[in-house]
C-alpha positions in Angstrom: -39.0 -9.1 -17.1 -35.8 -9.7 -19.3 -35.2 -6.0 -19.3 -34.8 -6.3 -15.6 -32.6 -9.1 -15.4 -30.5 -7.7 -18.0 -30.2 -4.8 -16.2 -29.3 -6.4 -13.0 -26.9 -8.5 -14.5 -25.2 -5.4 -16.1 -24.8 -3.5 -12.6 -23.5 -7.1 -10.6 -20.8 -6.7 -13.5 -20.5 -3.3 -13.1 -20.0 -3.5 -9.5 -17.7 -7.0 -9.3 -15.5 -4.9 -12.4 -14.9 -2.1 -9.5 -14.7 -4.3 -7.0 -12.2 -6.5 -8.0 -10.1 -3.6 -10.2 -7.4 -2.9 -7.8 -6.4 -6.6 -7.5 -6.5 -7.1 -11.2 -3.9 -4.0 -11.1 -2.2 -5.4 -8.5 -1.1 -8.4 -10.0 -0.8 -7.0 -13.7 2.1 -4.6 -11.6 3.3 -7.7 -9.8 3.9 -9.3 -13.1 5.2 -7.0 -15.0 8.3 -6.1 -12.7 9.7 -9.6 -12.8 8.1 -10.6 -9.4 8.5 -6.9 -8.2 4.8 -5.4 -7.0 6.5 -1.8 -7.6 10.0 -1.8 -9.2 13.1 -1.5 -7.2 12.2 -0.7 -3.3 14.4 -0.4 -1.1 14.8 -3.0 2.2 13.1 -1.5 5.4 15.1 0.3 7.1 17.8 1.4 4.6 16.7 4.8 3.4 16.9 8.1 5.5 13.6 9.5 6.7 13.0 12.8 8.9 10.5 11.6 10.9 13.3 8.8 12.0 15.6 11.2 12.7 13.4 13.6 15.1 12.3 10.4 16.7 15.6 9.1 17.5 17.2 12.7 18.5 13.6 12.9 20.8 14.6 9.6 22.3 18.2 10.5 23.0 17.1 13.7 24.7 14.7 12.2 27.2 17.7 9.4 27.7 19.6 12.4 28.6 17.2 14.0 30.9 16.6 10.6 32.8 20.5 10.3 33.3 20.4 6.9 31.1 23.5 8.0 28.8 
């Protein structure tokens, strides 16, 4: 009887520790950084990106082809 609600106890521990783990690292991050969850980011928007780039040539083209530019 107090084998089994030991053992219980141990795995609702066990599971809330895993649960709960990426929060805990979450905010130990957040913390650590000076109120920065991940160091120095850069704004939205700012950086170059490929998939941008296609996107915007891709949208030119069919501006082209509708006669809108």
């Amino acid at each position: 009887m107090v084998g089994d609600l030991f053992e219980l106890t141990f795995f609702m521990w066990l599971v809330a520790m895993c649960a709960f783990a990426p929060l805990g690292y979450f905010i130990y991050m957040y913390t650590m950084k000076s109120g920065e969850p991940f160091g120095d980011t850069e704004p939205h928007g700012d950086s170059e990106s490929k998939v941008l780039d296609l996107v915007e040539m891709a949208i030119h083209k069919v501006q082209g082809l509708l006669g809108k530019k």
